[in-house]
C-alpha positions as CSV (number, residue, x, y, z in Angstrom):
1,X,30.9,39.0,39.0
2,X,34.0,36.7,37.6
3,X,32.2,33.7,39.1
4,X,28.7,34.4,37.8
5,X,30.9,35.0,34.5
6,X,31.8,31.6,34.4
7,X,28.1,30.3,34.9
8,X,27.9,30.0,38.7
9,X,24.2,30.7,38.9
10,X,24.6,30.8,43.5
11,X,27.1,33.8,42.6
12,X,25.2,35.3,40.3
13,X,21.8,35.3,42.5
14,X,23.9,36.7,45.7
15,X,25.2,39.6,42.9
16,X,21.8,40.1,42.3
17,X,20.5,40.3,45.7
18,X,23.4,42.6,46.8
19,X,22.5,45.0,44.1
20,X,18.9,44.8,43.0
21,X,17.9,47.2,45.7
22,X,20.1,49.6,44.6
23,X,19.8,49.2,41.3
24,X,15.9,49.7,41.8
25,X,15.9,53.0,43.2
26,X,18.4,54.1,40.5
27,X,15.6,52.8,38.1
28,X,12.2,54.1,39.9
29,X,14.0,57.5,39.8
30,X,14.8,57.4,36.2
31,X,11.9,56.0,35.0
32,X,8.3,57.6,34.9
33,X,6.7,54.3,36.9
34,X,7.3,51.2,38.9
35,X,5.7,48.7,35.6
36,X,9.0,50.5,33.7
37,X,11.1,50.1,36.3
38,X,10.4,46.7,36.9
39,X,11.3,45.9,32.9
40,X,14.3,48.2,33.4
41,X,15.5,46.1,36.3
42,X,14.7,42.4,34.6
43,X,16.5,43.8,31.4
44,X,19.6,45.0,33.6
45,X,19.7,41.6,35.0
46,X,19.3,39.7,31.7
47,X,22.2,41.8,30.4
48,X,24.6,41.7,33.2
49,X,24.3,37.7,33.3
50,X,25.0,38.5,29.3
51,X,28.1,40.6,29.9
52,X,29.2,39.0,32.6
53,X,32.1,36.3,30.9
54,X,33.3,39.2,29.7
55,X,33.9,40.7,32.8
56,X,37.5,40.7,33.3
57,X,38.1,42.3,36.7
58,X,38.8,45.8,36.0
59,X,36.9,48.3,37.7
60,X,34.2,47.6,40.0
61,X,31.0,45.4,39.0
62,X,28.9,47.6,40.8
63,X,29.7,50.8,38.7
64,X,29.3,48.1,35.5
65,X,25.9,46.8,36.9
66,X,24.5,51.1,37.6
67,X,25.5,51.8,33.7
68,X,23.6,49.0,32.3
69,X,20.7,49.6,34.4
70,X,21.1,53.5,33.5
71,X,20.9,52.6,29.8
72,X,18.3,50.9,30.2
73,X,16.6,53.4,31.8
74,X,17.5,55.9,28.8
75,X,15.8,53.1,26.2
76,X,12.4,53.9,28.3
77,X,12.8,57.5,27.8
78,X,12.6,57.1,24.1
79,X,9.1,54.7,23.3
80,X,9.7,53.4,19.9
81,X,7.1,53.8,17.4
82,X,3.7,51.9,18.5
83,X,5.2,51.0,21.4
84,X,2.2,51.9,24.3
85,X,2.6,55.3,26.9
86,X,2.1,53.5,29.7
87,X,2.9,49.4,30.9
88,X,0.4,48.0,32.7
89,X,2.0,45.8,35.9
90,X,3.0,42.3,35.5
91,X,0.4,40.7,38.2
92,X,-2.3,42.6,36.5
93,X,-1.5,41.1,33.5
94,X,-1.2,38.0,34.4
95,X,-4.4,37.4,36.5
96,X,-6.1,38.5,33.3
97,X,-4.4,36.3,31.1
98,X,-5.6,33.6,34.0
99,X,-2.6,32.1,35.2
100,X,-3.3,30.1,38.1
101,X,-6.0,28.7,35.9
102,X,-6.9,25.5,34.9
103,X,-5.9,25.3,31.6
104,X,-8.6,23.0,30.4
105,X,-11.0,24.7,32.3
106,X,-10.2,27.8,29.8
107,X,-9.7,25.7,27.0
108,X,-13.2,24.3,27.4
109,X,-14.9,27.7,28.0
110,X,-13.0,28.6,24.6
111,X,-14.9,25.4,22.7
112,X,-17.8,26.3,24.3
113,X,-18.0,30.0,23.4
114,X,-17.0,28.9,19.3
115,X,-20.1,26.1,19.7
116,X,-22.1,29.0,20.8
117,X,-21.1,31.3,17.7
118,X,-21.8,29.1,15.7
119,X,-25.1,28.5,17.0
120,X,-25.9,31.6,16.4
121,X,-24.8,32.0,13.0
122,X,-27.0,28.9,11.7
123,X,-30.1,31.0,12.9
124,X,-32.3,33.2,10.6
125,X,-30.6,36.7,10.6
126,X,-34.0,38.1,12.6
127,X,-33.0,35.8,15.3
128,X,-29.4,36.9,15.1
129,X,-30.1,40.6,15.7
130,X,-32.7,40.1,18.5
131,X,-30.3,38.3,20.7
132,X,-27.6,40.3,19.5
133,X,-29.4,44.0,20.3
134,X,-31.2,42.1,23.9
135,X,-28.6,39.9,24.9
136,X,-25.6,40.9,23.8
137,X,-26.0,44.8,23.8
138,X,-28.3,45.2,26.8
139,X,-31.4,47.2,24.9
140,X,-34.5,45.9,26.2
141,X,-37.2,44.4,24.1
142,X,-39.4,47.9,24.7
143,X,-36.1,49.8,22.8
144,X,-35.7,47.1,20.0
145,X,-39.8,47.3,18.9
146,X,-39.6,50.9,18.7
147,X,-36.5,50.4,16.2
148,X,-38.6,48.0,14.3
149,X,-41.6,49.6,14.7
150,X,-43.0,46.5,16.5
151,X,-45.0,46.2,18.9
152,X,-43.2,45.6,22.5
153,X,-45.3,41.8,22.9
154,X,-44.2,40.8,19.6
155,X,-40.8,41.8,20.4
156,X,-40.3,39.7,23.5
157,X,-42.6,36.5,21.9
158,X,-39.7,36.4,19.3
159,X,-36.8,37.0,21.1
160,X,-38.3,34.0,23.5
161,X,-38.5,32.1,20.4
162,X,-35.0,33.2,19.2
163,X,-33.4,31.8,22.5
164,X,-35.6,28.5,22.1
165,X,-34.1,27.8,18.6
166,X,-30.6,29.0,19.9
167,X,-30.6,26.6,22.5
168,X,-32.0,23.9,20.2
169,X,-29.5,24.1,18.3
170,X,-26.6,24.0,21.5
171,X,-28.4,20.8,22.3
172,X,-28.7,19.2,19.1
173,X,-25.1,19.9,18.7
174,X,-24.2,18.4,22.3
175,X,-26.0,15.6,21.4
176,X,-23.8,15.0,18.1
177,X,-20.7,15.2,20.1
C-alpha cells in the first residue's frame, strides 16, 4: 500500500489483485446485485489509489481497503433522489451504445437518418401522416382508410405516392451533395 502510495502503479495492481476477490464477495453480499457491486468495487479502487499517499503504515491495508469498500456499499443502500432502482451491467451498455463500432459507420447512419427527417418534413402533411401511421407505426393501409373514412385502394395509391415523393426528395438531395 506505501508503494502504490507513492505512485507505483505494478504495486498498486498486485494490491489490487490480492484483494479484489475479497473485496468482491464483501460487495456482492452487501449490495442487492452484481451491476452495484461492480460500481461498488471500481469506486473502492478509485478511492484506495486516492487514499493511498496517505497511507502511513499503521494498521493493516487490508482492514483499510474492506472499510472503504463497505462505505461504499452503504452509499448504494441509500439511491439519491432520481437516481434509477436498478443498474443495468456494463457490457450491456456498452454493446448498445455500439462500442466496437465503427465510429463513422454510426456517424453516417446519424446524417443519414437527419437527411431522412428532413425529407419528410418538406412533404405535404397528408404524406407525413400516411408514412408516419404505415411505416413508422405498423397500421396497415386497410386500418388507416377506416380512420379517414377512405377507401382501402385510395389509401395504398397514396401512401405509394407518398414514398415516391419521399424518396424523390432523398435523391434530389443526394444529388446536391
Amino acid at each position: 500500500m506505501q508503494r502504490a502510495g507513492t505512485g507505483d502503479r505494478a504495486a498498486f495492481n498486485a494490491l489490487v489483485r490480492a484483494t479484489a476477490p475479497p473485496v468482491w464477495t464483501l460487495l456482492r453480499r452487501l449490495t442487492i446485485d452484481e451491476p452495484t457491486a461492480e460500481d461498488a468495487l471500481q469506486e473502492t479502487f478509485a478511492a484506495v489509489w486516492l487514499s493511498a499517499p496517505r497511507y502511513a503504515g499503521e494498521g493493516s491495508a487490508r482492514a483499510l481497503i474492506y472499510g472503504i469498500a463497505r462505505r461504499h456499499a452503504a452509499r448504494t443502500w441509500r439511491r439519491r433522489s432520481g437516481e434509477p432502482a436498478t443498474t443495468e451491467p456494463l457490457p450491456e451498455l456498452a454493446v448498445a451504445a455500439g462500442w466496437g463500432s465503427d465510429p463513422e459507420a454510426i456517424a453516417a447512419r446519424a446524417e443519414q437518418r437527419e437527411h431522412l427527417l428532413q425529407a419528410i418534413a418538406a412533404l405535404p402533411d397528408g404524406d407525413q401522416h400516411l408514412l408516419s401511421r404505415c411505416d413508422l407505426e405498423g397500421a396497415t393501409p386497410a386500418e388507416v382508410a377506416a380512420e379517414l373514412d377512405l377507401p382501402p385502394g385510395t389509401v395504398r395509391v397514396r401512401l405509394h405516392r407518398a414514398r415516391l415523393r419521399l424518396m424523390g426528395a432523398l435523391n434530389r438531395e443526394e444529388s446536391h451533395e
